[in-house]
N, C-alpha and C positions, 0 to 999 in steps of 0.2 A: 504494500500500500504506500499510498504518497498521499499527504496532506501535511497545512499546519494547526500545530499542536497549540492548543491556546497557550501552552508555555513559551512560545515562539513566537507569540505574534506582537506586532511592534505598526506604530503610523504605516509601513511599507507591506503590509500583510497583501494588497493587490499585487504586485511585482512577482513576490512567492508564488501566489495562484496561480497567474498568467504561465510561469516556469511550469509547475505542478501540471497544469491544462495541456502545455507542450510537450511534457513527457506522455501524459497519461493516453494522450491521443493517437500518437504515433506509438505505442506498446503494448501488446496486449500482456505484455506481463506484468501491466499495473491492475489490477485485480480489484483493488478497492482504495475507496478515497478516507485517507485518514492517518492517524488519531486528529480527529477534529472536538471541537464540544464547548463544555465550560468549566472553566472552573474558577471558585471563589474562594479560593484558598491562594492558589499560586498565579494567575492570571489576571490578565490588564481588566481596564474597566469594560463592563457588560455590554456596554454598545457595540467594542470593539471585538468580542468575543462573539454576539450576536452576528456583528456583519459579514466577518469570516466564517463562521458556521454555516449563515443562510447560502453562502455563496458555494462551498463545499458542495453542500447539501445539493444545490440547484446542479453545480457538474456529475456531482454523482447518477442524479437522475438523466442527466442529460446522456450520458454511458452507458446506463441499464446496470450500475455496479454498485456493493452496499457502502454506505459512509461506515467508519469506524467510529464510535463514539467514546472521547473522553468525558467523564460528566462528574464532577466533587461537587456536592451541593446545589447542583445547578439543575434536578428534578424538573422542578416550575419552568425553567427556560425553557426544557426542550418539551414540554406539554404545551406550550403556550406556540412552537413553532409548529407542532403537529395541528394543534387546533386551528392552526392559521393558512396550513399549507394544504390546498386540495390533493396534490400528488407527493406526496414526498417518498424519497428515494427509501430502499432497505437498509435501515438501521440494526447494525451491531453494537447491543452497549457491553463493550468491553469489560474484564474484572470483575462482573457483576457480585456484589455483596452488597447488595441493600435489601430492606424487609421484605419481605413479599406482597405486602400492600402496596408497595411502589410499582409493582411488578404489572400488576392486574389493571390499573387500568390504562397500558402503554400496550395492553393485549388487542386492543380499538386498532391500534395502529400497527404499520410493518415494522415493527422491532422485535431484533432477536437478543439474545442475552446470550455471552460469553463467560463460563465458566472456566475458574484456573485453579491457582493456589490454595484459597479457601475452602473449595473442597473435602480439603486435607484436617478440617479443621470441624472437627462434631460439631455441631447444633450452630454451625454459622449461618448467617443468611444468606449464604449462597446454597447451602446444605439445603436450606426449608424450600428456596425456590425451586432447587431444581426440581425435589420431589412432586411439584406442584405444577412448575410449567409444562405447555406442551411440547410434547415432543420435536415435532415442526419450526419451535424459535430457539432451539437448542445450538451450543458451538462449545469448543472446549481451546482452553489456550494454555502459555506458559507464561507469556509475558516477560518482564525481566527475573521469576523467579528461580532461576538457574534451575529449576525441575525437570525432569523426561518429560513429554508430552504424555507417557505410557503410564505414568502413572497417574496424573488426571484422569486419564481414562478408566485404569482401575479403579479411582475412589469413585467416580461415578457410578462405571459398574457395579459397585458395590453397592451404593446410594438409592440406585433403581433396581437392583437385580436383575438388571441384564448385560449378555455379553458385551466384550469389549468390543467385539466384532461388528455388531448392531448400531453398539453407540458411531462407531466409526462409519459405518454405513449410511447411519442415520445425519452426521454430518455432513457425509459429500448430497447428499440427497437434497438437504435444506439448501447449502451453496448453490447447490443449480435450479433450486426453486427459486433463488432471490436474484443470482445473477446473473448477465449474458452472457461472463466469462468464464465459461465451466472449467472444472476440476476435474 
């Protein structure tokens, strides 16, 4: 993937995209647009995290390929673009460990949820969602936690009682349900 990261974005964050746009067009090995999002912890002011996101968000769609989402606290922002955007592209919210209240009603829209490290981790809220979500908005990651991919997949496995085979199948299956650039 290619995007900017709201940790990165600065006055110049058009210049970046345009770059971003010229890669992402001429390769198909750009797959998905991102880490894009928000965050109110580590990132510039809201406007400027908003106007990079919505612009993301609009090439993504323009591609047929999903945004990656960065999102710290920033829940309401990106409800508030859903509720605004009649088409929005297939969102992955990356890392996912938030309640599962959060979960449900982001279920309205094309977003999938990325599980990783927490996992690993009993009774986290990554744990309680996945048991909950569907199968269909499902992903598994590593992220930077220097983890196998393989064993995400075991604690999953483990998590839902199914193979790790399934799980992995059930992955490539959702990627080509969301985007043009298949796996």
């Amino acid at each position: 993937s290619t995007g900017i990261h709201p940790w990165d974005l600065d006055i110049h964050w058009e210049e970046k995209l345009s770059e971003i746009q010229k890669i992402s067009k001429s390769s198909n090995q750009v797959i998905a647009i991102g880490e894009a999002g928000f965050d109110r912890l580590k990132g510039p002011e809201i406007s400027l995290q908003k106007g990079a996101f919505y612009a993301q968000a609009r090439w993504a769609r323009a591609l047929g390929i999903p945004l990656i989402l960065h999102c710290v606290k920033g829940h309401d922002l990106l409800l508030e673009y859903l509720k605004s955007e009649k088409n929005p592209p297939a969102i992955i919210w990356h890392g996912w460990n938030q309640k599962p209240e959060l979960a449900k009603p982001l279920l309205s829209f094309p977003v999938c949820f990325s599980f990783g490290k927490h996992l690993q981790q009993e009774n986290s809220n990554a744990v309680k969602w996945l048991i909950e979500c569907p199968l269909e908005r499902i992903f598994f990651e590593t992220d930077d936690s220097g983890l196998e991919i393989g064993s995400i997949y075991q604690a999953a496995s483990l998590i839902l009682r199914l193979p790790v085979e399934k799980l992995a199948e059930q992955a490539v299956f959702n990627w080509n349900a969301i985007s043009k650039r298949k796996i």
